[in-house]
N, C-alpha and C positions, 0 to 999 in steps of 0.2 A: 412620447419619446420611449424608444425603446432600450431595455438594461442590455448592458453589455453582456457575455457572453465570454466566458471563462473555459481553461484545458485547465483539469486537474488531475495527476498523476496519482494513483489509489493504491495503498500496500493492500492487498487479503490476506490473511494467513491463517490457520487453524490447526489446532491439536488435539480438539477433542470429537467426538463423534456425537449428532444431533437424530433426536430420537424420529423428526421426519425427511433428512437429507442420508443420514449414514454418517460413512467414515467420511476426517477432514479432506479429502480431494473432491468429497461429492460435498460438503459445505460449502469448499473453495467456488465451484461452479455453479451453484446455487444464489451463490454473493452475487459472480458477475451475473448472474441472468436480473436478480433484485437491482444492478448497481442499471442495468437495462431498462430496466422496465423506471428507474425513477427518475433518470438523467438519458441523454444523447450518449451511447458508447460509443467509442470512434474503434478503439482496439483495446484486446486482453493478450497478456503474455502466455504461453504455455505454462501449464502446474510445474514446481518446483518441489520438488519432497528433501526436506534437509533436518538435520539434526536440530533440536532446542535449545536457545538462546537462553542464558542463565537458568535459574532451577525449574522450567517450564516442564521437563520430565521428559515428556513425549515427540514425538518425531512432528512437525509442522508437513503441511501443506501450504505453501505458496504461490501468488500471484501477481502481477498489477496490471492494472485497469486505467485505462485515458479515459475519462468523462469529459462532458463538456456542461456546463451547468451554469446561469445568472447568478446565481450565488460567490456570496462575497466569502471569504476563507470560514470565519466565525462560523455562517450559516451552513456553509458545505460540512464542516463539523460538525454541527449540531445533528445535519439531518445524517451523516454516517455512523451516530453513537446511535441514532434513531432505529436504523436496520440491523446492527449489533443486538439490541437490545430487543429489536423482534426474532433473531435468532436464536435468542436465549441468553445471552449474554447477562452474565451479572458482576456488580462489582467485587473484587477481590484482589488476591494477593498482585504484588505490579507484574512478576515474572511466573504466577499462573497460568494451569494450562484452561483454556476458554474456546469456545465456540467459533468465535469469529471474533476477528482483531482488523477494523479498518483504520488505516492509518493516511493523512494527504502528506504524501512526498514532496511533490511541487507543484507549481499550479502557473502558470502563462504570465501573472504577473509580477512573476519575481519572488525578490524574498517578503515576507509576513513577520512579524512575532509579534505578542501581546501575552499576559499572564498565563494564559492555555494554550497557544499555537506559535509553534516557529516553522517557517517557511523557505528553505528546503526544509527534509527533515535532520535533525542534527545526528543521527546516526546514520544517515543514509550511503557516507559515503564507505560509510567500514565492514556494514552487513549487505553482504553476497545476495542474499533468499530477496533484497528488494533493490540493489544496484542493477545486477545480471536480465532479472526481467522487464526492469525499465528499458536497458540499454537495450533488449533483442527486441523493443515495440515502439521506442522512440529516442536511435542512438544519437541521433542531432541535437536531444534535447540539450539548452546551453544550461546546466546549475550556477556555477560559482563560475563569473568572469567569463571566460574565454573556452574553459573544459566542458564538453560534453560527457553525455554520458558514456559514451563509448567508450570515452577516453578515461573518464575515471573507472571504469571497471576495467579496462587492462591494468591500470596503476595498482588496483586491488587485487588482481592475476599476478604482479609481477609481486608485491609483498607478502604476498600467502603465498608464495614459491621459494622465498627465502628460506635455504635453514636456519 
């Protein structure tokens, strides 16, 4: 019998620069080629270069990435700390700046949570750097109910226009 077959939606981001890819746009790119070579890609967003999210310091590099992957949310975790952690990745401060930060957005079968993973992700719908490129590579995607992403990123357009 064979396992099912999972879409999971992948944040990339990076701020710091790695001593065999470069600066974070050539990390960013380097991720989706890893995120390639270890899962089914279906599509990548274009890079995003946006300001740092609490005291992270330095300017990020962003991305997201559709895999397609048999793995169950836990395991797709496990193995994207696994590719962090071959980038260089080490543990430290939460809002440090780090090498690569893979993060699963959503994933095909809904929502997830258990002590380590919630499913969306619970900031997903307030930070830009991983709404914006979801929606420009999968804006049908349905999150919450009946909203796409599409739609939730104009809602996020129209509240960041507010004075």
């Amino acid at each position: 019998m064979e396992q099912p077959v999972h879409l999971y939606a992948i944040a990339i981001g990076s701020n710091r620069p790695h001593g065999r890819f470069g600066r974070p746009a050539h990390v960013v790119e380097a991720a989706i080629a890893e995120l390639d070579r270890a899962f089914t890609l279906f599509d990548a967003s274009p890079l995003l270069l946006n300001p740092a999210s609490g005291g992270a310091g330095r300017e990020f590099a962003n991305a997201v990435a559709i895999a397609e992957s048999p793995l169950d949310p836990p395991a797709m975790l496990a193995a994207l700390k696994a590719i962090e952690r071959a980038f260089g990745r080490r543990r430290g401060k939460r809002w440090g700046s780090r090498v690569l930060d893979l993060d699963i957005l959503a994933w095909d079968g809904g929502r997830w949570s258990d002590r380590r993973l919630t499913i969306p992700h619970q900031s997903l719908e307030q930070r830009e750097f991983m709404l914006l490129p979801l929606a420009a590579i999968a804006p049908r995607w349905r999150l919450r109910g009946a909203l796409t992403t599409r739609q939730l990123a104009a809602r996020l357009g129209k509240r960041r226009a507010k004075p």
